[in-house]
DOKOLLUM-730079 format. One line per 10 residues: number of its first residue (from 1); their letters; for each residue x, y, z of C-alpha. Coordinates in pm, 1 decimal. Each point is the difference from the previous one (the first is absolute). Last residue first. Layout:
BEGIN
NUM> a> X:Y:Z  ...
This chain:
BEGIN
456> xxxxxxxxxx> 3437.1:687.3:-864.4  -284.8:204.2:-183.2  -267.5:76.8:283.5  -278.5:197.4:-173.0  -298.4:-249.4:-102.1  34.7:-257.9:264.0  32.2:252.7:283.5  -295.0:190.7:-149.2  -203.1:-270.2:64.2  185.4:-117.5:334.6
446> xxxxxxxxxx> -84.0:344.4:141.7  -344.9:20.0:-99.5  -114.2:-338.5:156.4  189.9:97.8:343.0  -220.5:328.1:-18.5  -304.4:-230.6:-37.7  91.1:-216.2:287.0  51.1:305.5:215.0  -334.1:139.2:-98.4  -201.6:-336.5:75.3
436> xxxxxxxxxx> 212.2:57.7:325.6  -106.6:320.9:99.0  -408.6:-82.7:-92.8  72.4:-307.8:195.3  89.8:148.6:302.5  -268.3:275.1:-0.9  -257.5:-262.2:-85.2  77.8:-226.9:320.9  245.4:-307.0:-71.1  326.3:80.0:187.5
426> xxxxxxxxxx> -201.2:111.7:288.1  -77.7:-393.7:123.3  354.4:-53.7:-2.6  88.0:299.4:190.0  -284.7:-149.0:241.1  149.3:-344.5:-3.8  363.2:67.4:115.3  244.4:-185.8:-213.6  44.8:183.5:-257.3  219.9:-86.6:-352.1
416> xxxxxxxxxx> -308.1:-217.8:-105.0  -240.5:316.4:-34.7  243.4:101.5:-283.7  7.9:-303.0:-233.3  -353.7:-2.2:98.3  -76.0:320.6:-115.9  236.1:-20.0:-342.3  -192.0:-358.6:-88.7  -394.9:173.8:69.3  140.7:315.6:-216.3
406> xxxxxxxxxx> 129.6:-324.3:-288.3  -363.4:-154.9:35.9  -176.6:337.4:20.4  172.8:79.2:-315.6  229.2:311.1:-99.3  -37.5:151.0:-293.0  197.7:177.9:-273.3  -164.7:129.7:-337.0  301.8:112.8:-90.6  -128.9:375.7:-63.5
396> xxxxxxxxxx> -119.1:3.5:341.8  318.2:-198.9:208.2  224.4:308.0:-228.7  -210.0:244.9:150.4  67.8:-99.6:343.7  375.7:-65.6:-43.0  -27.5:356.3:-129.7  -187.4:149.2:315.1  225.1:-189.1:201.1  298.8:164.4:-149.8
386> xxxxxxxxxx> -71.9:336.4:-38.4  -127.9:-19.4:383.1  394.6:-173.4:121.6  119.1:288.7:-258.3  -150.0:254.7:149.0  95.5:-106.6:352.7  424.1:-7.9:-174.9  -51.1:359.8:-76.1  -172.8:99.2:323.2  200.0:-178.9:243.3
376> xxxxxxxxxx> 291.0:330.1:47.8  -289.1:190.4:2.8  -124.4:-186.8:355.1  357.8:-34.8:121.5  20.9:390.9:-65.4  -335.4:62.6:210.0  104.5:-266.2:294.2  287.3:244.5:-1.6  359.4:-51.3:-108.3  324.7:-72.8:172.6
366> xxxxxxxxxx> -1.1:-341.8:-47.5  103.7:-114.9:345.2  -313.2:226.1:129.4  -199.0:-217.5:-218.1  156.9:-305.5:159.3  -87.5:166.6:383.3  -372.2:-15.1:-88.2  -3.3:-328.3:-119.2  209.4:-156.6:329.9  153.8:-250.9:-69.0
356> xxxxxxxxxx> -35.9:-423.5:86.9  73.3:-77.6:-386.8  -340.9:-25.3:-48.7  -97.7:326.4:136.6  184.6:96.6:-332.4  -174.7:-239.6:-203.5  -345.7:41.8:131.6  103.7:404.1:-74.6  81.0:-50.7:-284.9  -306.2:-172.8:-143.5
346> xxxxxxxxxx> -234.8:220.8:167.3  168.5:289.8:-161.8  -57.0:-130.5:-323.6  -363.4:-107.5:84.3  3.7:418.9:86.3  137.1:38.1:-361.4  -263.9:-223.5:-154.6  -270.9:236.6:168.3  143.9:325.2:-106.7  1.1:-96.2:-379.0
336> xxxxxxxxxx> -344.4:-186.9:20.6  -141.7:321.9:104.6  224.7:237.8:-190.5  -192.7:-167.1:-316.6  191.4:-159.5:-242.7  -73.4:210.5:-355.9  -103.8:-274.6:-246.9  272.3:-216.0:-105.2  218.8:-83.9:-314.5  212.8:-303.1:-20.1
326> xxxxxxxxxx> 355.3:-4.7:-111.2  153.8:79.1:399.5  -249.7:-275.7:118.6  59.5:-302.5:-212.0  393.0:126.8:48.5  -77.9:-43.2:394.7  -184.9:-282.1:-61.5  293.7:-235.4:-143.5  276.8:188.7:224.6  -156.6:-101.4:292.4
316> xxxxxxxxxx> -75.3:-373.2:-146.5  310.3:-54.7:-109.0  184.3:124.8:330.3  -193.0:-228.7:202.0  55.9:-261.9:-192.3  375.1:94.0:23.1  -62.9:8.9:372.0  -153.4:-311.0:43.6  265.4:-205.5:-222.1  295.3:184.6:254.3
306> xxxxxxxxxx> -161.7:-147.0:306.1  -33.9:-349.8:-144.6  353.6:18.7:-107.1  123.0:90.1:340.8  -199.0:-265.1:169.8  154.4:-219.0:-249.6  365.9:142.7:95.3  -77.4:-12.2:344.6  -104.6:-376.8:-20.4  304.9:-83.4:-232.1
296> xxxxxxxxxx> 234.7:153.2:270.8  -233.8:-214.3:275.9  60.7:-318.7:-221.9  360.9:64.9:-40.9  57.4:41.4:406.4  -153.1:-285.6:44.3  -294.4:-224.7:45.8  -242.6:300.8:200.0  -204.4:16.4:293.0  134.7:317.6:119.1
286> xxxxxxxxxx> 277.7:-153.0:215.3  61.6:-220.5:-307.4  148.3:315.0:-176.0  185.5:133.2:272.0  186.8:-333.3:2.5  36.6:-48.8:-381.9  191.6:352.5:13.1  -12.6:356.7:80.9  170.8:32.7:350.9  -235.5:217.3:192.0
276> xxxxxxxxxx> 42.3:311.9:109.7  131.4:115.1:379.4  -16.6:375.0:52.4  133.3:138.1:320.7  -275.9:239.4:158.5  92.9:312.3:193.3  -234.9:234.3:204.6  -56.9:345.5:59.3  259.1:202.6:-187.6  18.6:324.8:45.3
266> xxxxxxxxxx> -45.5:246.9:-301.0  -4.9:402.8:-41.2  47.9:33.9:-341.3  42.6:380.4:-198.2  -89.5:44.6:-320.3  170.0:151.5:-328.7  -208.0:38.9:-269.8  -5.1:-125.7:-353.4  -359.1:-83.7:-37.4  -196.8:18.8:361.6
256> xxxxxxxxxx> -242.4:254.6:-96.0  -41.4:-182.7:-334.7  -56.5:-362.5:196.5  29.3:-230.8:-229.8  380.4:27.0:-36.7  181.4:81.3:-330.9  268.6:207.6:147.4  113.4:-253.5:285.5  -80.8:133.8:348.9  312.2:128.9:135.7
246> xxxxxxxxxx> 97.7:-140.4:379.9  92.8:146.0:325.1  89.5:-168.5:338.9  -97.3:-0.8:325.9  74.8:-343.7:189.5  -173.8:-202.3:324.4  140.8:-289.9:147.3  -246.2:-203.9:183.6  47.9:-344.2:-148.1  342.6:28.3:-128.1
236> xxxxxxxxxx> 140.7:196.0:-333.0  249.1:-116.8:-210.3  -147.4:15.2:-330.1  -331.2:195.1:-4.2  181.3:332.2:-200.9  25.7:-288.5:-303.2  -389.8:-50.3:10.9  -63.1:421.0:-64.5  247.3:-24.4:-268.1  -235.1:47.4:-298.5
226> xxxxxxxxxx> -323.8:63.1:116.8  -213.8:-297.2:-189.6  177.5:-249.5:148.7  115.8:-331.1:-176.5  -28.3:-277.3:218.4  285.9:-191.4:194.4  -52.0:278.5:258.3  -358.4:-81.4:60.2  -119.3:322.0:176.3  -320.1:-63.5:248.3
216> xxxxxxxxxx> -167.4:398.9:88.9  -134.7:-58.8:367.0  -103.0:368.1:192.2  2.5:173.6:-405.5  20.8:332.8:-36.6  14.6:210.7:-361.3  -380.2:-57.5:-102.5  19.4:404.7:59.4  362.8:97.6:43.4  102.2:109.5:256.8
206> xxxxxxxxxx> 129.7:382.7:23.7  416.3:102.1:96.7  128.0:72.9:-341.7  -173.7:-343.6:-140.4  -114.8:-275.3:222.4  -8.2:-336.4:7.1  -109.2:-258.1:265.0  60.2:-348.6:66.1  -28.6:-246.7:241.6  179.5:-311.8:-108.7
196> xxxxxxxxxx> 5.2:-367.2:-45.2  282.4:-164.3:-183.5  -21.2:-307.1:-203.5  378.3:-194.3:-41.7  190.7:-13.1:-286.8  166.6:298.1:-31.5  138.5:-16.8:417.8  -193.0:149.8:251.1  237.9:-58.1:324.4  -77.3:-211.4:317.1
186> xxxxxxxxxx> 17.0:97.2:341.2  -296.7:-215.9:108.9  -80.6:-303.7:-221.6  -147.6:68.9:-295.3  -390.9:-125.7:-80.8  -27.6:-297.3:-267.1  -161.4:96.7:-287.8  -66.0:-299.3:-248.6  -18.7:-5.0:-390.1  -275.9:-161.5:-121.1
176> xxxxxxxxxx> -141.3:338.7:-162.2  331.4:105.3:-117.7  79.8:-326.6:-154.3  -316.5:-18.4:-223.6  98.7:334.0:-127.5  299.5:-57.8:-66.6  -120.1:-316.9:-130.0  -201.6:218.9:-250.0  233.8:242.3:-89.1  192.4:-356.7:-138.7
166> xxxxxxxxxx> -301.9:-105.7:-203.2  -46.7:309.2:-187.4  443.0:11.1:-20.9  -37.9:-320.8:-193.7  -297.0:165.8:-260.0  -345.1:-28.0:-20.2  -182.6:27.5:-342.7  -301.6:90.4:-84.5  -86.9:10.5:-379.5  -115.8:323.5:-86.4
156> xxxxxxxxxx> -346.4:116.6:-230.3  2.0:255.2:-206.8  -355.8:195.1:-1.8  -239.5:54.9:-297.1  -226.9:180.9:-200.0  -229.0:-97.2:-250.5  -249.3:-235.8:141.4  -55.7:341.6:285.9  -139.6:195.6:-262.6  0.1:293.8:276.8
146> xxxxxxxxxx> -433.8:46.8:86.1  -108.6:339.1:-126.4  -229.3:222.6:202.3  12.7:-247.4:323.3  -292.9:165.4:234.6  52.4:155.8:339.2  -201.1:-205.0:257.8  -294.1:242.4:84.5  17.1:207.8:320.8  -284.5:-37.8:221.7
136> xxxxxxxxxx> -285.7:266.9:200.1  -241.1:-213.4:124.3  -341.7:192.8:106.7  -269.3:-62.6:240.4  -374.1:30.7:4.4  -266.8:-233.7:220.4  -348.0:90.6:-57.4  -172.7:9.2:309.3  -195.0:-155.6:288.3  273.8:39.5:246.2
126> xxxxxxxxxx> 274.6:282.3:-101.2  279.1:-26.6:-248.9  58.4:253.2:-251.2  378.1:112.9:-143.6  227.4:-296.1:94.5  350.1:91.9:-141.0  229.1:-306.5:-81.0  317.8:72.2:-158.2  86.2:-320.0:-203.3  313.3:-141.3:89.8
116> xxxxxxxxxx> 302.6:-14.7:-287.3  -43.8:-108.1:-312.2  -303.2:-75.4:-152.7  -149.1:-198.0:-349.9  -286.2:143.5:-108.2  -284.7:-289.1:-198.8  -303.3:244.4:23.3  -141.2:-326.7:169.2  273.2:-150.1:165.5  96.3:340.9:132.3
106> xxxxxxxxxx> -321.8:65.2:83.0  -91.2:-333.3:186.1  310.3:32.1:181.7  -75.0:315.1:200.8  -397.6:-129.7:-7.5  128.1:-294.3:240.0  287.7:207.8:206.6  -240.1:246.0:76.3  -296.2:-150.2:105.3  196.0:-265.0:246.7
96> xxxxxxxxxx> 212.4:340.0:140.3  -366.0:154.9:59.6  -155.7:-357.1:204.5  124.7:104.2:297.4  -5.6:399.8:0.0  -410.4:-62.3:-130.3  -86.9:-257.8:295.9  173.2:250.7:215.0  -235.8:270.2:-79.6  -264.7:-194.9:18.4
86> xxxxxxxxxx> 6.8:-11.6:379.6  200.0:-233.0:201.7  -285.8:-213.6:204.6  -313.5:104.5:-202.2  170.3:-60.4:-295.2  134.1:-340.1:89.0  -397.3:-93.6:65.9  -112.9:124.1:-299.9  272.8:-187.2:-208.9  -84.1:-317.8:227.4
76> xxxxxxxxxx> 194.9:-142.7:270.3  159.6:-339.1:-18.4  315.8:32.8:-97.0  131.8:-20.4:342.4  -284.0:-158.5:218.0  -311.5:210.4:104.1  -177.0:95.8:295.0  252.0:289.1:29.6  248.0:130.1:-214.6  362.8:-66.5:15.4
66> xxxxxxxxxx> 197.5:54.8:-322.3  212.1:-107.1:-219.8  -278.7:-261.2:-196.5  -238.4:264.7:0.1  219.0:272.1:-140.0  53.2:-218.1:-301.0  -377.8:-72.1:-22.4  -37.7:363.7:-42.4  282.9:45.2:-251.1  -175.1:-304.4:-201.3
56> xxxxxxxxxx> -340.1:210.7:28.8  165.3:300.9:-113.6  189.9:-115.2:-293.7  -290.0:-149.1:-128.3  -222.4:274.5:39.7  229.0:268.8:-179.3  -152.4:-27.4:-290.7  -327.4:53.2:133.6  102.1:324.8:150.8  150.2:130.6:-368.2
46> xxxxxxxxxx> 397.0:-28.3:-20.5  104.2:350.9:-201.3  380.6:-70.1:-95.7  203.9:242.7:-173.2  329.7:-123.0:-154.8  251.0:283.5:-71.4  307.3:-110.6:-230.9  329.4:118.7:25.0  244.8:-35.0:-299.1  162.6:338.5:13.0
36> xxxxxxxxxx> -334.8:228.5:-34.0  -310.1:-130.5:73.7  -236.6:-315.1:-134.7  -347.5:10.3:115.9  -183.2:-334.3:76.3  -329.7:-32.8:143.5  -147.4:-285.4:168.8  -399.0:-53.2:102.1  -38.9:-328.9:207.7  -62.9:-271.9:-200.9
26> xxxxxxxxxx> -32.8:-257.0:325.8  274.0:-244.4:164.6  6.8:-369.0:15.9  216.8:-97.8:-272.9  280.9:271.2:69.5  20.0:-147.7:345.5  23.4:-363.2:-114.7  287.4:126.0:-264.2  223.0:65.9:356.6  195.8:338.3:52.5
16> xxxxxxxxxx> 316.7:192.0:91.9  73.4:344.3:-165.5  335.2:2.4:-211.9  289.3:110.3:198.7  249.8:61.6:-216.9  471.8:-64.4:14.1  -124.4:-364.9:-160.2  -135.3:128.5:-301.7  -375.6:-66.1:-56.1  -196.6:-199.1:-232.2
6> xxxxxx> -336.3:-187.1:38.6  47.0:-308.0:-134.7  -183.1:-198.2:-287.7  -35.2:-349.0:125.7  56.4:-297.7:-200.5  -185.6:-347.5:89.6
């Protein structure tokens, strides 16, 4: 059985719903009145009787929540439950049921596809009455010329990973099994031991902001990004406290920092001697492994696998990007604009908390203002829409579908990665599948034009 979806990019919230609502509701009277820069003004007038059925299941919701007398929940009549709360709050209870239902009934109907959330504005509502309230939505901005995506194409790589790939990576692998055994009293940092320090930097006299640091660890094996700050460790004793100055290199991140001369105040806190593992069939079999040659062939697999991921990756950015960059759009509302830069922001910031700091304090470390991080997005967000709204078109025009059978697979498939029953259970409601019908689509696009475009 093919389904025809409802479309949306992934950065919009498109208004949730269930086709049993749409069924049951009355012709209420809709008007449509396009305005300037793709909005769209709905205008809903809900006559009393069409609002019966919304009222009388809003009734017997309040019912079944609440504690009236001489009857059991869900028990009490519409009369009855109006006595008790008023009409009123029949009408505030069953309004957000009347809304979302006709909502979606338009835009099926008058076939608009949003962006963004609809700006509800409820004009008349009292007992007894005609119900009016207005949507205010932006339309999806419209694909003037598709790219002739069958004639372009990408160059596709062969991934490849090298002797020194693998060897980073057991460096890697050693550094992580390697053991930190505390020094005994009296000892000396020497460059391959761990060092921990407090730390704080100042220039003519005035710290630094971000410049202190109660329990900084310096690796003195490692490369450091202030050149000679590790070598000024050597020597010193748990307690011993230096001063010393240091130049920033030229090219460092930090512009304020760039080239200048900085004064450390350091003691050192605690010593660690470093003992790594021998790399060799022993190591190898402590982690479940044959030999040392089966965990280098492991690593260089793993490597391999990692590098085939990316290169796809790379394809298919590059793929829609050009799709994108040829096609021709409608004007992209400031709406959808602003609202896939704040997902942008989201997505940093999960990353940045991520990594254990602080978001606030990383956009100090930038030197720029939530307002510059937000422009500095905006190129790369109007792509990301570009892009979706072409992958989009190009699922139209290629008369691409996805199935219930092949939505039903994609659900389970995801439903079986959780164990607890309720998130189970909310992998299947309609806003769930709607996202996932589109995810399957999108997946659909991306190996079409794959197929056509990759030359290796």
């Amino acid at each position: 059985m093919k389904r025809t979806p409802l479309h949306n990019i992934d950065a919009i919230l498109f208004i949730r719903y269930t086709f049993a609502e749409i069924q049951t509701i009355f012709m209420p009277n809709i008007t449509v009145e396009e305005q300037e820069k793709g909005l769209v003004k709905i205008t809903f007038t809900v006559s009393v009787e069409e609002q019966t059925p919304f009222l009388e299941a809003a009734a017997e919701h309040i019912s079944e929540h609440s504690t009236i007398p001489g009857f059991r929940p869900g028990k009490a009549g519409y009369e009855i439950v109006k006595q008790r709360v008023g009409e009123t709050k029949i009408m505030e209870e069953a309004l957000e049921k009347i809304v979302r239902s006709l909502f979606v009934k338009a835009l099926l109907d008058n076939e608009i596809d949003t962006v963004g959330s609809p700006k509800i504005d409820v004009e008349k509502m009292a007992p007894g009455n005609e119900l009016v309230f207005t949507a205010e939505v932006t339309r999806m901005p419209a694909v003037k010329e598709l790219a002739d995506f069958k004639s372009l194409s990408v160059q596709g790589k062969v991934p490849e990973v090298a002797d020194h790939d693998v060897e980073l990576a057991l460096k890697d692998l050693t550094r992580m099994q390697t053991k930190e055994v505390r020094a005994a009293s009296g000892s000396i940092v020497s460059a391959t031991d761990k060092a921990v320090v407090s730390m704080d930097m100042k220039k003519d006299g005035v710290p630094i902001e971000g410049g202190q640091s109660p329990n900084h660890a310096v690796y003195l094996a490692e490369e450091y990004y202030i050149p000679g700050f590790k070598e000024q460790l050597i020597g010193l004793k748990e307690g011993d406290a230096k001063t010393f100055t240091l130049a920033f290199p030229a090219d460092h991140a930090q512009a304020f920092l760039a080239g200048q001369d900085i004064d450390f105040e350091v003691v050192l806190k605690e010593l660690f001697h470093l003992e790594p593992p021998q790399m060799d069939d022993s190591f190898a079999q402590s982690l479940g492994l044959k030999d040392f040659a089966m965990m280098r062939d492991l690593i260089h697999k793993n490597l391999l696998d990692e590098k085939i991921r990316e290169e796809q990756m790379r394809q298919e950015k590059e793929a829609l990007e050009l799709i994108a960059n040829k096609t021709q759009f409608e004007n992209i509302p400031d709406l959808l604009l602003n609202e896939e830069i704040e997902k942008m922001l989201r997505e940093l910031k999960g990353r940045v908390e991520e990594q254990g700091m602080d978001f606030e304090k990383y956009i100090q470390s930038l030197e720029k203002t939530l307002v510059q991080v937000k422009l500095d997005f905006t190129p790369q967000a109007l792509m990301r829409i570009k892009v979706a709204i072409a992958m989009r078109e190009i699922a139209k025009r290629e008369n691409l579908t996805v199935s219930d059978e092949e939505l039903d697979k994609e659900l389970d498939d995801v439903a079986a990665r959780y164990e607890d029953a309720e998130d189970k259970k909310r992998i299947y409601t309609p806003e769930y599948r709607q996202y996932f019908e589109q995810v399957v689509l999108n997946r659909k696009v991306i190996e079409l034009v794959k197929n056509v475009m990759v030359k290796m």
